[in-house]
PABATOR-497561 format. One line per 2 residues: number of its first residue (from 1); their letters; for each residue x, y, z of C-alpha. Coordinates in Angstrom, 1 decimal, padded with zeros to 4 digits. Each point is the difference from the previous one (the first is absolute). Example, Ala and Ser with C-alpha at 12.3 -4.5 7.8 and 13.67 -1.06 7.14 Angstrom:
2
1	as	012.3/-004.5/007.8 ~ 001.4/003.4/-000.7;
***
This chain:
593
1	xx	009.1/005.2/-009.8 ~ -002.9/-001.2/001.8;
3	xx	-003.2/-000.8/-001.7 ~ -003.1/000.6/001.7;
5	xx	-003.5/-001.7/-001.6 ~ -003.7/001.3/000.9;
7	xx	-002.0/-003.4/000.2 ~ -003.5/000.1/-000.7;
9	xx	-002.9/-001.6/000.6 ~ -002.3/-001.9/-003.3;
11	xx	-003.2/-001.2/000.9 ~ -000.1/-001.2/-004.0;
13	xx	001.6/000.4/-003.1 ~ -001.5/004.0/-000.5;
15	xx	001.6/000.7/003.5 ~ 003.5/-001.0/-000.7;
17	xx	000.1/001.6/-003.9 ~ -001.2/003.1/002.2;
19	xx	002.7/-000.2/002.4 ~ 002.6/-000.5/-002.2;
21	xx	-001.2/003.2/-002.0 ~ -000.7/001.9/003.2;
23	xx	003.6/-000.4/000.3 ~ 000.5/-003.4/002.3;
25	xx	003.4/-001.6/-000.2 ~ -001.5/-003.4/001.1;
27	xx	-003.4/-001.7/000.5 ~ -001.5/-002.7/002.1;
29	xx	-002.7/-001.7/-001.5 ~ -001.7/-003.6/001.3;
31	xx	000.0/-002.9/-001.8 ~ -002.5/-002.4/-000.6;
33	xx	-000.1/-001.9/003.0 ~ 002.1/000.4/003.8;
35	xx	000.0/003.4/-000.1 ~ -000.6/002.1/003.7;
37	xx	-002.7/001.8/-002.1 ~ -002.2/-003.1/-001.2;
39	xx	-002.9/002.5/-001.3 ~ 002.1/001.2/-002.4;
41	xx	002.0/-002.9/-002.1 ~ 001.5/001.0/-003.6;
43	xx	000.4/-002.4/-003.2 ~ 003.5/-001.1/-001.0;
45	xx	-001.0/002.0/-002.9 ~ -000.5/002.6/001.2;
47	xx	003.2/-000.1/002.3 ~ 001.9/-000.6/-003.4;
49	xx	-001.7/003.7/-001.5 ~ 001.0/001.7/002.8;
51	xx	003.9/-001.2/000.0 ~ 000.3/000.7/-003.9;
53	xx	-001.4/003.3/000.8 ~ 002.3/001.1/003.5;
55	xx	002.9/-001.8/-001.5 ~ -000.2/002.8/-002.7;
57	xx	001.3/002.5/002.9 ~ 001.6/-002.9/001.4;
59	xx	-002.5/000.4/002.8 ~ -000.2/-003.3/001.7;
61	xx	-002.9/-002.3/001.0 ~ -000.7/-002.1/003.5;
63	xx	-002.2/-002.4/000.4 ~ -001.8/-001.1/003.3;
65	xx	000.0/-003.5/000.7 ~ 000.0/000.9/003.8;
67	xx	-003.0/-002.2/001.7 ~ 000.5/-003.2/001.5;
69	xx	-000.1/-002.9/-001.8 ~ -001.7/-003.7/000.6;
71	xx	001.9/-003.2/-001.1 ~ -002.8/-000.4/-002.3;
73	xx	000.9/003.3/-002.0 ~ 003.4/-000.5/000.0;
75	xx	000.0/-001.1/-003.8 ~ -001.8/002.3/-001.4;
77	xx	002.0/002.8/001.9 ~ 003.3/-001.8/-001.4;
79	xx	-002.1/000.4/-003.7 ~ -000.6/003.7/000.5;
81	xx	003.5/000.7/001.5 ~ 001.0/-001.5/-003.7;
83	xx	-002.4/002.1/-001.8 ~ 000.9/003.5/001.7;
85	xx	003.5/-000.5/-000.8 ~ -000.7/-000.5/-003.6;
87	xx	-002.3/002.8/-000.1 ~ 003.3/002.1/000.9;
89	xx	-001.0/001.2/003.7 ~ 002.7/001.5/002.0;
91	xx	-000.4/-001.5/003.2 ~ -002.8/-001.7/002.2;
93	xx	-000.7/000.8/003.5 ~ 000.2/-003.1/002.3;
95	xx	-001.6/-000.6/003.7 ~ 000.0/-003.7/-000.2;
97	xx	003.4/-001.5/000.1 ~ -001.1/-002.7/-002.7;
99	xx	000.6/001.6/-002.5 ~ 003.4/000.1/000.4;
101	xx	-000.2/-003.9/-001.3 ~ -002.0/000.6/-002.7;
103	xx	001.7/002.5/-001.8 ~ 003.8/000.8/-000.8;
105	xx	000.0/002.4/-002.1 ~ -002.3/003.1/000.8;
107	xx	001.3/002.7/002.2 ~ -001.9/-000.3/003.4;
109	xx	-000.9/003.3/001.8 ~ -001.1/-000.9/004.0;
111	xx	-003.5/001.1/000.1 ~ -001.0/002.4/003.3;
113	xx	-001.9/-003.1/000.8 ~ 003.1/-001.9/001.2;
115	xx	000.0/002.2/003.2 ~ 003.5/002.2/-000.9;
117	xx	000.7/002.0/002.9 ~ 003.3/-000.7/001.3;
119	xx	003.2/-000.2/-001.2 ~ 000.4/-003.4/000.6;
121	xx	-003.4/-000.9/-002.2 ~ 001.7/002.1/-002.9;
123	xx	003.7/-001.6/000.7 ~ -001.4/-003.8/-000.2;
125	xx	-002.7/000.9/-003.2 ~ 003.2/001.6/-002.3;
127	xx	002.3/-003.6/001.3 ~ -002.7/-001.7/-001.8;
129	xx	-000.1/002.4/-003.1 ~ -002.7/002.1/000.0;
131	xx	001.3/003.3/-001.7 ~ -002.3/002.1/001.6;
133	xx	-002.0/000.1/003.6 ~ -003.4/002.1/000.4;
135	xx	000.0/001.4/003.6 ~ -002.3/000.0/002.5;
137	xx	-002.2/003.7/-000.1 ~ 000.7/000.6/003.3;
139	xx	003.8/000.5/000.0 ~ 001.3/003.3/000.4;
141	xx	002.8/001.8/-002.3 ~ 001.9/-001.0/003.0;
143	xx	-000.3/-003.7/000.3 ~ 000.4/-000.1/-004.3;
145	xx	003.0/001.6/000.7 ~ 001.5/-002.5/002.0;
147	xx	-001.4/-003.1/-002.4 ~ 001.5/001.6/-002.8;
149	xx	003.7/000.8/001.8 ~ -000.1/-003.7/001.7;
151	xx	-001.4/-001.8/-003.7 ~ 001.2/002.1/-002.8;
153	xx	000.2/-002.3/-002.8 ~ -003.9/000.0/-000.5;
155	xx	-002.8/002.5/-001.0 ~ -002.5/001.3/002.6;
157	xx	-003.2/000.6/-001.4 ~ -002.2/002.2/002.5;
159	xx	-003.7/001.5/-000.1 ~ -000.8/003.3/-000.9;
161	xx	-003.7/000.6/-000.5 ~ -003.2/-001.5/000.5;
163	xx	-002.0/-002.4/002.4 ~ 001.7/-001.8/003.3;
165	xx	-000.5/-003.0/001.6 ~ -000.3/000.4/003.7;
167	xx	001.7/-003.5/000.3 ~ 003.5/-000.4/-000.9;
169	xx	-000.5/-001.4/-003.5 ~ 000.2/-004.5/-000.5;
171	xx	-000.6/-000.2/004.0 ~ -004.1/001.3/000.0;
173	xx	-002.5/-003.3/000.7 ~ -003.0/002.5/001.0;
175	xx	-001.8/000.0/-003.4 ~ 001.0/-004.4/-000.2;
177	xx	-001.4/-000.1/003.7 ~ -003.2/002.1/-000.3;
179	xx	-001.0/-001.0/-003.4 ~ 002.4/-002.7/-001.7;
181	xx	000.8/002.3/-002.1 ~ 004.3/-000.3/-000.1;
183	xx	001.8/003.5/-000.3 ~ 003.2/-002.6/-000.9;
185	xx	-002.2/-001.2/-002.8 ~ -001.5/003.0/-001.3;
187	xx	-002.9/000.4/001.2 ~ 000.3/002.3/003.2;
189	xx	-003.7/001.3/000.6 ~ 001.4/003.0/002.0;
191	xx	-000.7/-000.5/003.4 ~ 002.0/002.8/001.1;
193	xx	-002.2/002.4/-001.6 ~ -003.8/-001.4/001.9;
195	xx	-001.0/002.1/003.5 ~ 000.7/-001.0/003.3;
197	xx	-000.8/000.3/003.1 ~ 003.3/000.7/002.5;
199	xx	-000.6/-002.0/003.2 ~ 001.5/-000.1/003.2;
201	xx	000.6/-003.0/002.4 ~ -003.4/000.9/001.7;
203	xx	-001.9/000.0/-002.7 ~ 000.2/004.0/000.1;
205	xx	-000.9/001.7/-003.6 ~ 003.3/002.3/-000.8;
207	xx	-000.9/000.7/-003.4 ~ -003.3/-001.1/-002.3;
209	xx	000.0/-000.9/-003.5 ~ 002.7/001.3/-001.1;
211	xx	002.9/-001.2/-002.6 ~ 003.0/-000.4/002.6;
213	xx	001.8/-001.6/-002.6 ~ -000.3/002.1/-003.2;
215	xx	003.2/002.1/-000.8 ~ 000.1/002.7/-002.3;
217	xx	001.7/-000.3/-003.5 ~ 003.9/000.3/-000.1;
219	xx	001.4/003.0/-001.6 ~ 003.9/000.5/-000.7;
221	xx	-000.2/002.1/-002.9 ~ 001.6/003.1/002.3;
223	xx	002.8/-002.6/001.8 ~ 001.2/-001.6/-003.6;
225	xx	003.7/001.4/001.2 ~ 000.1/-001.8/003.8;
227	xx	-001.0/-003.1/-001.9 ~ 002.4/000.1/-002.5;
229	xx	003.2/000.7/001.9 ~ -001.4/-002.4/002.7;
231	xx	000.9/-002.4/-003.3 ~ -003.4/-001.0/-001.6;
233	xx	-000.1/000.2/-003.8 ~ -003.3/-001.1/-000.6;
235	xx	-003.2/001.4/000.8 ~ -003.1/-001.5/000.4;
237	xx	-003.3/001.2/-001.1 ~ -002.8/-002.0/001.7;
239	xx	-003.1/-000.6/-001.6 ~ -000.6/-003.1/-002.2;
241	xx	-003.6/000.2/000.6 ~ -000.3/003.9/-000.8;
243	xx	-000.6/001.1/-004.0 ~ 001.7/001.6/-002.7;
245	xx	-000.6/003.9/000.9 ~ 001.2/-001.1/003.5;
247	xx	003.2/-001.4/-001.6 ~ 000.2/002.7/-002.5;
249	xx	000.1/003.3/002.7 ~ 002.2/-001.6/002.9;
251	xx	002.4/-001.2/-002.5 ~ 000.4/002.8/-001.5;
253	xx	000.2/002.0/003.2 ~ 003.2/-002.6/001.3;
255	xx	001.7/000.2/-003.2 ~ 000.4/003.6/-000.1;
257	xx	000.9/000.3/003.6 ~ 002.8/-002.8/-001.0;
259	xx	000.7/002.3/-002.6 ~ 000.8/003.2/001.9;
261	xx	002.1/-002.4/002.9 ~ 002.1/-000.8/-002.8;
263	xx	000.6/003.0/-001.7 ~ 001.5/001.1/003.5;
265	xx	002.3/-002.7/-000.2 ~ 000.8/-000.5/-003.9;
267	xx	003.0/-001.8/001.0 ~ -000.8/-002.4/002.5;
269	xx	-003.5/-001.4/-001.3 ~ -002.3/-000.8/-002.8;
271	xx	-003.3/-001.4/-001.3 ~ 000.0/-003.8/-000.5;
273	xx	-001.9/000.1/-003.6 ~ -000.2/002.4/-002.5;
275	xx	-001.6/002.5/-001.6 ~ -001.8/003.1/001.1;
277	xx	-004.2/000.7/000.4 ~ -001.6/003.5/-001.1;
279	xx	-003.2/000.0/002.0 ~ -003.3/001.7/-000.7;
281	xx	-000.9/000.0/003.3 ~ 001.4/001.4/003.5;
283	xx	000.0/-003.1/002.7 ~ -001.2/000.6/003.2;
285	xx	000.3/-002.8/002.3 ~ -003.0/001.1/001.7;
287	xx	-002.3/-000.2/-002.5 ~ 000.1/-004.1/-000.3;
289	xx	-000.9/-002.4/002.8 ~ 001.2/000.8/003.3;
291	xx	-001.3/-000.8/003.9 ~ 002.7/003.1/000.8;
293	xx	003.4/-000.2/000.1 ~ 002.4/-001.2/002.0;
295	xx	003.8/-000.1/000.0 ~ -000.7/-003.4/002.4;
297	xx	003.3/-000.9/001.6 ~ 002.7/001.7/-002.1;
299	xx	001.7/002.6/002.7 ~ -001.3/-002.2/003.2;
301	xx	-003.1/-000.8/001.2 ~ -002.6/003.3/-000.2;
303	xx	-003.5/001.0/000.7 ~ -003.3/-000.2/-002.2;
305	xx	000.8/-003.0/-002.2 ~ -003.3/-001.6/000.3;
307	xx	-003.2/000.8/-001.5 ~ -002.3/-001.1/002.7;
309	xx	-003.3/001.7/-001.6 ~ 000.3/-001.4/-003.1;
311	xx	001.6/-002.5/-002.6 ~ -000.7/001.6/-003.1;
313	xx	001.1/002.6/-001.9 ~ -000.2/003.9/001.5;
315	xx	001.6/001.3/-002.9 ~ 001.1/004.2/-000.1;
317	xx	-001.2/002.5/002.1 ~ -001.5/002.2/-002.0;
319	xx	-001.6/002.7/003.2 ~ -002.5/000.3/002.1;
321	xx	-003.9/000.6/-000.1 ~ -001.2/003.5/000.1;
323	xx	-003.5/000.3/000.1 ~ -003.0/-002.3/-000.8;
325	xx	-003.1/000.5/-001.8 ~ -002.9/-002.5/-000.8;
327	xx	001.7/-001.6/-002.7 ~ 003.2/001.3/-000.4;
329	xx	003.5/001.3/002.0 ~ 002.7/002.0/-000.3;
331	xx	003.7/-001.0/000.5 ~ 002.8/002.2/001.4;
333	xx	002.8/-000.6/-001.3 ~ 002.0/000.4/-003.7;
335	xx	-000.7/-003.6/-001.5 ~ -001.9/000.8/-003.2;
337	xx	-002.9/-002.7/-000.3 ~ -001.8/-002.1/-003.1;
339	xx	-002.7/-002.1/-000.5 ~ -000.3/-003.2/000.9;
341	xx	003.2/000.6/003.0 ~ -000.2/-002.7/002.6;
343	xx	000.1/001.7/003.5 ~ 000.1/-001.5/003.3;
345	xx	000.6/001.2/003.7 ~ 000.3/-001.5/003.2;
347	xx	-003.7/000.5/002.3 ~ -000.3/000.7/003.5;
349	xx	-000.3/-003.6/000.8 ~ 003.2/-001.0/-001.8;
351	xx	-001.2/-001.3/-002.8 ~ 000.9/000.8/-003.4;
353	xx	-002.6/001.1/-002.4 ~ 000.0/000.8/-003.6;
355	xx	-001.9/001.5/-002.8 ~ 000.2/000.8/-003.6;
357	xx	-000.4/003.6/-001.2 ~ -002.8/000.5/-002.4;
359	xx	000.9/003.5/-001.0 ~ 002.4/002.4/000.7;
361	xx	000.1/003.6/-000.5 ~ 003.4/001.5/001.0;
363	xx	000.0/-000.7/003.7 ~ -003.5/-000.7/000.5;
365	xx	-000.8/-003.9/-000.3 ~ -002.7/-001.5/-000.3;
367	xx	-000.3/-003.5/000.8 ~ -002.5/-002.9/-001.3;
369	xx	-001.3/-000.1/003.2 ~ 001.0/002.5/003.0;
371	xx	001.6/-002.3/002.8 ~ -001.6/-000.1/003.1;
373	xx	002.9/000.5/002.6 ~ 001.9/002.4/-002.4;
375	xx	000.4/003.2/002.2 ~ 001.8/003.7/-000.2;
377	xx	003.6/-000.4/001.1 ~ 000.4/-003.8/-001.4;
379	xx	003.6/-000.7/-001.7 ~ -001.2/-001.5/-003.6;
381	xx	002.0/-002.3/-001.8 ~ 000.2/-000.4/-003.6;
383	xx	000.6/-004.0/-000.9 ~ -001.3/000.4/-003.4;
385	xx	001.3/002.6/-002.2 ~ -002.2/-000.6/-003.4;
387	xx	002.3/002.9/-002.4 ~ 002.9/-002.3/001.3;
389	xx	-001.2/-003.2/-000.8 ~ -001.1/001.4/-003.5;
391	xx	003.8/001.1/-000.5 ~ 001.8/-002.6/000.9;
393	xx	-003.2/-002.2/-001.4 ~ 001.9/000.9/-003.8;
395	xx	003.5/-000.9/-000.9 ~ 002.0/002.3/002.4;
397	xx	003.6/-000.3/-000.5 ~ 002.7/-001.1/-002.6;
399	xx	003.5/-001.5/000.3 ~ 002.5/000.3/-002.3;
401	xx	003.4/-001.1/000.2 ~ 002.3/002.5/-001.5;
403	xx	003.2/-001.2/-002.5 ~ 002.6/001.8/-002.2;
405	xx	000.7/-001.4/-003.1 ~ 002.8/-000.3/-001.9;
407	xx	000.3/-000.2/-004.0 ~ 003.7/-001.0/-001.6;
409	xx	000.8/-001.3/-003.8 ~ 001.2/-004.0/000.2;
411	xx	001.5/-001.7/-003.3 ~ -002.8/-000.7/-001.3;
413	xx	-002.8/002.0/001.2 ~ -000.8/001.8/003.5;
415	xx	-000.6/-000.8/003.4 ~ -002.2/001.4/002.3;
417	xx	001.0/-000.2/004.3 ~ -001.4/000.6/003.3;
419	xx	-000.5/-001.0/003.0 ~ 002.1/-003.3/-000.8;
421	xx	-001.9/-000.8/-002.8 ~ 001.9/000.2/-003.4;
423	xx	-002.4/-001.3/-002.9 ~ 001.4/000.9/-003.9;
425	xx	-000.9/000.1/-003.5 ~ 001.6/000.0/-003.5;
427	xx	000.0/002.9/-001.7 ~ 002.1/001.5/-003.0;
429	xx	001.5/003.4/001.3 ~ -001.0/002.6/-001.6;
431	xx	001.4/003.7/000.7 ~ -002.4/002.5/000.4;
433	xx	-000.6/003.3/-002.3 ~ -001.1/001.5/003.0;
435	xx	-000.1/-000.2/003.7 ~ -002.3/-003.1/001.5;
437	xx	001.2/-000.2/003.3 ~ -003.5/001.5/001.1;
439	xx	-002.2/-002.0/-002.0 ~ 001.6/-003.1/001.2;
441	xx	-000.1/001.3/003.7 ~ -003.5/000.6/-000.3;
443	xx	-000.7/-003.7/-001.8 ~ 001.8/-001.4/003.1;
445	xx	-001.7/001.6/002.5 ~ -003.3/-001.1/-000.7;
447	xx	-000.6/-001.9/002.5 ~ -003.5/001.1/001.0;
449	xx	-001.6/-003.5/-000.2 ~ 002.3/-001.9/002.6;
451	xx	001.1/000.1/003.3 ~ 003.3/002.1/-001.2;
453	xx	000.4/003.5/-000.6 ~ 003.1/001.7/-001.7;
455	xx	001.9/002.1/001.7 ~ 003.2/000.3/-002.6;
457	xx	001.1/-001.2/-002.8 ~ 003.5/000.0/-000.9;
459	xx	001.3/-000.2/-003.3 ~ 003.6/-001.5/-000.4;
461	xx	002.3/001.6/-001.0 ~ -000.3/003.2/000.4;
463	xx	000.0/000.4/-003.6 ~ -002.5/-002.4/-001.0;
465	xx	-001.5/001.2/-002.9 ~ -001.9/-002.6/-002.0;
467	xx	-003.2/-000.6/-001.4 ~ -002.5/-002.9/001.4;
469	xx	-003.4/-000.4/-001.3 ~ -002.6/000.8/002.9;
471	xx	-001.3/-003.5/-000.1 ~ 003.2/-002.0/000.4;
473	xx	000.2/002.7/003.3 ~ -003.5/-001.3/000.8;
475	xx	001.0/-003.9/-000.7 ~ 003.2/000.8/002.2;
477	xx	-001.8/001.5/002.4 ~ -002.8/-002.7/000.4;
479	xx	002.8/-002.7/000.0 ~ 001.4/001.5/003.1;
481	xx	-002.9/000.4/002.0 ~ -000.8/-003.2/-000.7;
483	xx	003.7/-001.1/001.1 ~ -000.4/001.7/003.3;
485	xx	-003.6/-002.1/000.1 ~ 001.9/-003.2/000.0;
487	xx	002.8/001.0/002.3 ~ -002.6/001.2/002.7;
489	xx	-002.0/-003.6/-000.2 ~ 003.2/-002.1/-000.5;
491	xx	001.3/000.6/004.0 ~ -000.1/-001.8/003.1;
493	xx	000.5/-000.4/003.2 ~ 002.9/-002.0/001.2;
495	xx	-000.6/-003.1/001.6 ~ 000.0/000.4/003.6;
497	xx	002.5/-002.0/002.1 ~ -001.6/-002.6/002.3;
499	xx	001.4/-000.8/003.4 ~ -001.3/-003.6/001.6;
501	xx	-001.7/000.3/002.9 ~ 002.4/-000.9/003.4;
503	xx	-002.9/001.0/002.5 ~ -001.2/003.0/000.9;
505	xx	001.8/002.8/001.8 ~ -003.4/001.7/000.9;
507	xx	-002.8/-001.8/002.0 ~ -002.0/-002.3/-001.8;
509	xx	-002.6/001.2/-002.4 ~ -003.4/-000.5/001.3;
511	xx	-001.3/-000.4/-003.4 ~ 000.9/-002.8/-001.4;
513	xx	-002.4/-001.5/-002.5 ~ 001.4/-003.1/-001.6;
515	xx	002.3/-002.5/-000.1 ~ 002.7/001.5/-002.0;
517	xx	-000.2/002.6/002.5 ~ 000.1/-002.3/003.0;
519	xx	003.2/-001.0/-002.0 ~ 001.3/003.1/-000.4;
521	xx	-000.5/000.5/003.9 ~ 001.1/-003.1/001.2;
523	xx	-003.0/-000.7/001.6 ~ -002.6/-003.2/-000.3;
525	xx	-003.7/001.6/-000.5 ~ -001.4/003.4/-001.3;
527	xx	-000.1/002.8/002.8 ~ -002.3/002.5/-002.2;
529	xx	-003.0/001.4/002.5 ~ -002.0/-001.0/-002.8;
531	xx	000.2/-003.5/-000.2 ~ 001.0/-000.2/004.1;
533	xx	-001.7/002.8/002.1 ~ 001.4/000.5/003.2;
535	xx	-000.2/002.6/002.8 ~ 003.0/002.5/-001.9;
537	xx	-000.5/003.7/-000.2 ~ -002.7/000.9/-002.5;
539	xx	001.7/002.9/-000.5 ~ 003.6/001.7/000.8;
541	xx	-000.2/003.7/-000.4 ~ 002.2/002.8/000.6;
543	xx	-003.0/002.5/000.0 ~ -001.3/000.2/003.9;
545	xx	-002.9/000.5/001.3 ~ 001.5/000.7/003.4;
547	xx	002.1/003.0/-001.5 ~ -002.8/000.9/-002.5;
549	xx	-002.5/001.2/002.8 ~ 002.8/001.7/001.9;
551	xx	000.6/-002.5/002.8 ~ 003.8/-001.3/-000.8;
553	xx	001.8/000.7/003.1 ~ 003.2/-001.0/-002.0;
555	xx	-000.6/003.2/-002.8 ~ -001.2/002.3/002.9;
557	xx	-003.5/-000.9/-000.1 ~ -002.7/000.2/003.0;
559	xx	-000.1/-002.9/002.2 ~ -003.2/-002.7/-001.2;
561	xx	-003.0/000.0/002.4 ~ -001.2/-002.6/-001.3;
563	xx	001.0/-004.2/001.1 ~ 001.3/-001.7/-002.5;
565	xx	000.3/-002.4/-002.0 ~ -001.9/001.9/-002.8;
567	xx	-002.7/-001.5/-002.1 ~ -001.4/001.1/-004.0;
569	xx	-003.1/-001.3/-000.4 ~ -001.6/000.0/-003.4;
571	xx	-003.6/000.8/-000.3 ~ -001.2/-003.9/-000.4;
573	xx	001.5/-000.4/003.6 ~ 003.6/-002.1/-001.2;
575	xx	002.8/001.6/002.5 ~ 003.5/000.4/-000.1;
577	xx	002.3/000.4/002.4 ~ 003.3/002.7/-000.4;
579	xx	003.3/-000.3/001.5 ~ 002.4/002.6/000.4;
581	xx	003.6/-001.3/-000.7 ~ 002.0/003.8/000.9;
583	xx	003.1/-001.8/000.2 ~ -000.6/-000.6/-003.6;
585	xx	-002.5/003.1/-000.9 ~ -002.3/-002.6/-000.9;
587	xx	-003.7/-000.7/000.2 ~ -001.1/-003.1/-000.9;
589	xx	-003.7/-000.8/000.0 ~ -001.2/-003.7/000.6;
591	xx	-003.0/-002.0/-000.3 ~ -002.0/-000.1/003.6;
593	x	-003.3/-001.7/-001.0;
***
């Protein structure tokens, strides 16, 4: 049977409770320090909360610990490796190959930062025993296909949802070049989301000010299938940064689309935790944070993955304007409108422009202030839906792990089973004058106050027929929640197996930080762009901007008039210059002033 796991993002402790109850089978949350996300470091503490509570379902927990580290932080990373692992995490996901010294007994997952796009990356990363490798975005179903039939023997974790990085993830220097701000230390400042200008090797303007590197959000929740029998078993939700009601809808929405995959297939797959979520709400993954969606590389290289008008969110379409008045508008369309909506639509100079709705009277709005450029025929987009944020703004979904119990004399007393839990208490038997077996099925089954809900209780034998006061069912009861309580929190992880390092099998890791790195490596001083710029690609990028405007002979596109090379140029005049590797499908983008 193969277990599949929905991992979701936690930007804090209220994140990952409301993933786990939004029906997540695992959560990634950032530790204190070293985490690719440095804006959003967690306590220890409140790592520990969030195990106790997943561990419940026997949801798990990762940890990232996936920046680069300095020989002068090696220490306290050691220290916090030691903490994590007594706070019960799971796993920690790993970038810098340090950290394979300084711990030897969490499970290391390869963090997407390592650059894991071939089958030879993920062959040499399991030799040295990491139990799970986080792919590259851009891979299709096709090329997981392959990693997983060439390296079987570890888990593939892939991206499902939410933001991309234009830059094949661990190998981007843009953000550490433009404003020493290190995307391999956490602090990426999102180059790839400013306007350019697209210049030729004259000097000739192609394009102005527009965002030439800004792709749309991913969006796999309708391909699920092609990912799963390409071999994944986990799927990632992007989105440390975004907050809970962002968590709470596309969690929900990926869980019960895992759902229905494995109700086809009852036999063949299942969910990773337990436990089921009743929701209060109906997700809609359009309704959160989106640039548009894109399925990126999945089935090949396509069209329209870029978002070269804007890098924030469009949100749903939600119709078109109708007619203007002074101060107000109409909308055709079926959307059904409230105040205080956040609209937005895209103006006849490409630029996006938004406004808040003051009141709304069916599908007449009336905005705070009437937008200047907003004219009939317009496609509006809703990126703020306020009677959706109010739902989802209240506690919106329970899980509930459902057991059958079990009730049978002993010598001395009775015992009480489920779920592998057998807790018992003495008690003289005493036969009943008349039937119990419903009172005591309805003392069992309250449950209402924990995670568990009864679905049966059996009385053995068949011919049970004895009388137990209702609080010694309520003491019994009790004692075996709080036996399943200990066995939940009592697991973990087995200690991963560590393979020494006999030099590397893939070309040498450009980022390499510190000296138990350089160890590791075999080499004599740190390589890392940040502590040893040099002319490398900035960027590496499967997205092209060659292809993107129609002009990639190789896919059927026009032949370029223009001389290249090509030049961006960002608005304070800083070039950089794009080369086309087709042999690869590559563009790589470089510094040129």
């Amino acid at each position: 049977m193969t277990r599949l796991e929905l991992l979701a993002p936690a930007k804090n402790l209220e994140c990952g409770l409301a993933a786990i109850n939004h029906g997540a089978d695992a959560v990634y949350i950032g530790a204190p320090r070293f985490g690719a996300r440095a804006a959003v470091g967690n306590s220890v503490d409140d790592i520990r909360q969030l195990c106790q509570y997943a561990h419940q379902f026997e949801a798990r927990v990762y940890v990232t610990v996936n920046t680069l580290i300095y020989d002068d932080e090696l220490s306290a990373t050691q220290q916090l490796l030691q903490q994590l692992q007594e706070a019960g995490v799971d796993a920690v996901l790993v970038q810098d190959m340090a950290l394979l010294r300084l711990t030897s007994h969490l499970t290391l997952h390869a963090s997407t930062q390592t650059d894991n796009r071939t089958v030879e990356k993920v062959r040499w990363l399991r030799s040295l025993g990491f139990s799970r490798v986080v792919l590259a975005r851009e891979l299709s179903a096709q090329e997981i296909a392959v990693i997983h039939r060439e390296v079987p023997d570890v888990e593939l974790e892939v991206f499902v949802h939410g933001a991309l990085c234009v830059s094949y993830s661990g190998i981007c220097y843009a953000s550490q070049h433009c404003f020493s701000r290190s995307a391999n230390r956490g602090a990426c400042a999102q180059f790839c989301r400013m306007k350019f200008d697209l210049l030729d090797a004259d000097g000739r303007e192609l394009e102005r000010q527009r965002h030439l590197l800004s792709l749309k959000d991913l969006n796999q929740s309708e391909h699920l299938d092609e990912l799963i029998l390409a071999g994944a078993t986990s799927f990632k939700i992007e989105g440390r940064l975004k907050d809970v009601v962002y968590v709470k809808n596309i969690v929900a929405a990926y869980s019960q689309r895992l759902n229905a995959f494995i109700a086809k297939h009852p036999d063949e797959y299942q969910r990773s935790s337990k436990g089921h979520c009743s929701y209060s709400f109906t997700p809609n993954l359009s309704k959160t944070f989106n640039r548009g969606f894109t399925t990126y590389f999945l089935q090949g290289r396509k069209p329209d993955i870029f978002s070269p008008d804007t890098p924030k969110a469009l949100g749903e379409f939600v119709g078109t304007v109708k007619e203007l008045r002074r101060d107000s508008f109409n909308v055709a369309g079926t959307a059904a409108f409230a105040n205080g909506d956040g609209l937005c639509f895209i103006d006849n100079n490409r630029e996006l422009q938004g406004f808040r709705v003051n009141r709304a009277e069916g599908n007449r709005l009336y905005p705070q202030q009437m937008p200047r450029s907003l004219r009939p025929g317009i496609a509006l987009y809703r990126n703020n839906d306020q009677e959706f944020e109010r739902q989802l703004s209240r506690p919106s979904s329970q899980r509930k792990i459902a057991v059958s119990l079990c009730l049978q004399p002993t010598a001395d007393g009775f015992m009480l089973s489920g779920e592998g839990v057998s807790v018992s208490i003495a008690c003289e038997h005493q036969q009943a004058e008349k039937p119990q077996r419903e009172n005591i099925q309805r003392q069992l089954s309250r449950l209402g106050g924990t995670i568990y809900e009864c679905s049966d209780v059996i009385l053995q034998p068949t011919e049970f027929n004895y009388f137990i006061p209702s609080s010694l069912l309520s003491d019994l009861r009790r004692s075996w929640v709080d036996a399943m309580m200990q066995k939940t929190q009592s697991s973990h992880p087995e200690p991963r197996t560590f393979s020494e390092h006999s030099g590397p099998v893939v070309t040498t890791d450009p980022n390499i930080s510190n000296q138990l790195a350089c160890q590791f490596y075999g080499v004599s001083k740190p390589t890392a762009y940040e502590l040893r710029p040099d002319g490398r690609p900035l960027m590496q990028c499967r997205h092209c901007l060659r292809f993107s405007l129609g002009c990639c002979v190789k896919h059927g596109g026009a032949k370029p008039t223009w001389r290249e090379p090509l030049f961006l140029r960002l608005g304070d005049g800083r070039r950089f210059r794009l080369e086309f590797n087709c042999q690869q499908c590559q563009m790589n983008v470089y510094a040129a002033d």
